[in-house]
C-alpha positions as CSV (number, residue, x, y, z in Angstrom):
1,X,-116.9,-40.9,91.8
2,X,-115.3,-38.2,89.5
3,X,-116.2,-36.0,87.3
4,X,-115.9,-36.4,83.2
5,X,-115.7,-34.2,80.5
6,X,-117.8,-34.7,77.6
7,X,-118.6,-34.0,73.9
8,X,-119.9,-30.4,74.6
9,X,-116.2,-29.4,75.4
10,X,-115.0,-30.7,71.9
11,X,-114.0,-27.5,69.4
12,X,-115.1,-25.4,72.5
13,X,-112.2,-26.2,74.4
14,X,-113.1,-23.3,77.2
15,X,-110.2,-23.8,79.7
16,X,-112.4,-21.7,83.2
17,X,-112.2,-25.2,84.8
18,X,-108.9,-25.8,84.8
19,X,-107.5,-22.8,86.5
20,X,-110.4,-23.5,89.6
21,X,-109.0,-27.0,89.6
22,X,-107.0,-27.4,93.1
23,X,-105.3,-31.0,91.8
24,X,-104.4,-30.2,88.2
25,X,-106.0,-33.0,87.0
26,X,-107.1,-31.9,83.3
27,X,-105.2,-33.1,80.4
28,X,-105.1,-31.2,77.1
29,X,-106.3,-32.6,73.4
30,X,-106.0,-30.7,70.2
31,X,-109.9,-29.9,70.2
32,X,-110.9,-30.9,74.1
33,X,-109.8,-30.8,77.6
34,X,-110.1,-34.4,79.6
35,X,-110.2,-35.3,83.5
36,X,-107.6,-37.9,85.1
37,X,-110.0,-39.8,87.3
38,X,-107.5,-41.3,89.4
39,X,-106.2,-37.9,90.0
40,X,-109.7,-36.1,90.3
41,X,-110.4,-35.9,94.2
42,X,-114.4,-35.3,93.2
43,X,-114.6,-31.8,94.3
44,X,-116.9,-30.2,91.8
45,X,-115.4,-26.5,91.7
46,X,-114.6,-27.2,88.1
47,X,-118.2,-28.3,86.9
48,X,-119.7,-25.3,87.5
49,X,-117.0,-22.8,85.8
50,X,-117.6,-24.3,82.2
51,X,-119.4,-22.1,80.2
52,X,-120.1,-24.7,77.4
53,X,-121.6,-27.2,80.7
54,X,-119.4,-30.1,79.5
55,X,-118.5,-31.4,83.2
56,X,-121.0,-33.8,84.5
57,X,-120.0,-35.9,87.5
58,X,-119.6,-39.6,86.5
59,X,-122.9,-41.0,88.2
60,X,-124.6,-39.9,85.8
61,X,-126.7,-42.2,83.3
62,X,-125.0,-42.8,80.5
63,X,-121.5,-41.4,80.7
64,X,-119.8,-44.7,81.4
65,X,-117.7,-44.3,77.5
66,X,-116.9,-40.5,78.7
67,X,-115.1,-41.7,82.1
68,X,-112.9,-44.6,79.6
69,X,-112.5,-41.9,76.7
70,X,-111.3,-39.3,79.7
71,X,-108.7,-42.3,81.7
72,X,-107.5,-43.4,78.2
73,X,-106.7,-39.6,76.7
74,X,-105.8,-38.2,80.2
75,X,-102.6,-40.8,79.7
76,X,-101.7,-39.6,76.7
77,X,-102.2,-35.7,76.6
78,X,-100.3,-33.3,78.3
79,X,-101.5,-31.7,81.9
80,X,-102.5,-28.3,81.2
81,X,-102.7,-25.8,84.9
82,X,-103.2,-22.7,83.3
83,X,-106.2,-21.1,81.4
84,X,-106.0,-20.1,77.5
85,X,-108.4,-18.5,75.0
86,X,-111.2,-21.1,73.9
87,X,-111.2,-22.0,70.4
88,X,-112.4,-19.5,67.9
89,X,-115.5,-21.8,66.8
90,X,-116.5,-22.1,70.5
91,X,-119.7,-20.2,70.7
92,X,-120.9,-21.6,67.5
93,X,-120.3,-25.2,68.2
94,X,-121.9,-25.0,71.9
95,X,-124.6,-27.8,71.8
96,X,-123.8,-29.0,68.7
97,X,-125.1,-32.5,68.3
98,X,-123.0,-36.0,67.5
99,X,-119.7,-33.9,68.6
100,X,-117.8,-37.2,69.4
101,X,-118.5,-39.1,65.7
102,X,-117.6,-35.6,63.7
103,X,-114.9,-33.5,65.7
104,X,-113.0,-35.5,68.1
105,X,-109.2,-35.7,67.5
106,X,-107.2,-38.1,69.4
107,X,-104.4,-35.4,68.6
108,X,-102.3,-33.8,72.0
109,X,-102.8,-30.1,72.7
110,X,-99.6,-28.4,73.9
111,X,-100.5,-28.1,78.0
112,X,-98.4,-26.0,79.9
């Protein structure tokens, strides 16, 4: 098991999680945060410290294309250890539906 990010973190972007996280596993996109599942060690301190509730662990129905979209982008962003300011649209696009179709950027955040 691990635990995935998903669409309610895109153009949130709240970073709580990552500073709780004791193996700097999350990865930095332009718009997101992502988990490395091989480096996740299944813990579950970060779930509960995102205020947008984007953190689900993987054995959950359904979030089989989270866990491949978190691998794949955790590969490609850049680790980020240290918490910043969410993104100013953040409490307006909590829970905003079809995130993933209209907002997702396969674009690299800066990390650390």
């Amino acid at each position: 098991m691990t635990y995935v990010v998903t669409d309610n973190c895109i153009r949130c972007k709240y970073t709580d999680c990552v500073e709780v996280c004791p193996v700097d596993c999350f990865y930095e996109g332009e718009n997101m945060l992502v988990i490395n599942p091989d480096e996740c060690i299944d813990c579950g301190v970060c779930e509960p410290e995102c205020p947008a509730e984007a953190i689900s662990p993987d054995t959950e129905p359904g979030l089989d294309k989270w866990l491949e979209l978190n691998a794949e982008y955790a590969a490609k962003w850049p680790n980020i250890t240290a918490k910043k300011d969410a993104l100013p649209e953040a409490k307006e696009m909590d829970g905003v539906a079809g995130k993933l179709e209209q907002y997702f950027s396969p674009e690299a955040g800066s990390g650390d």
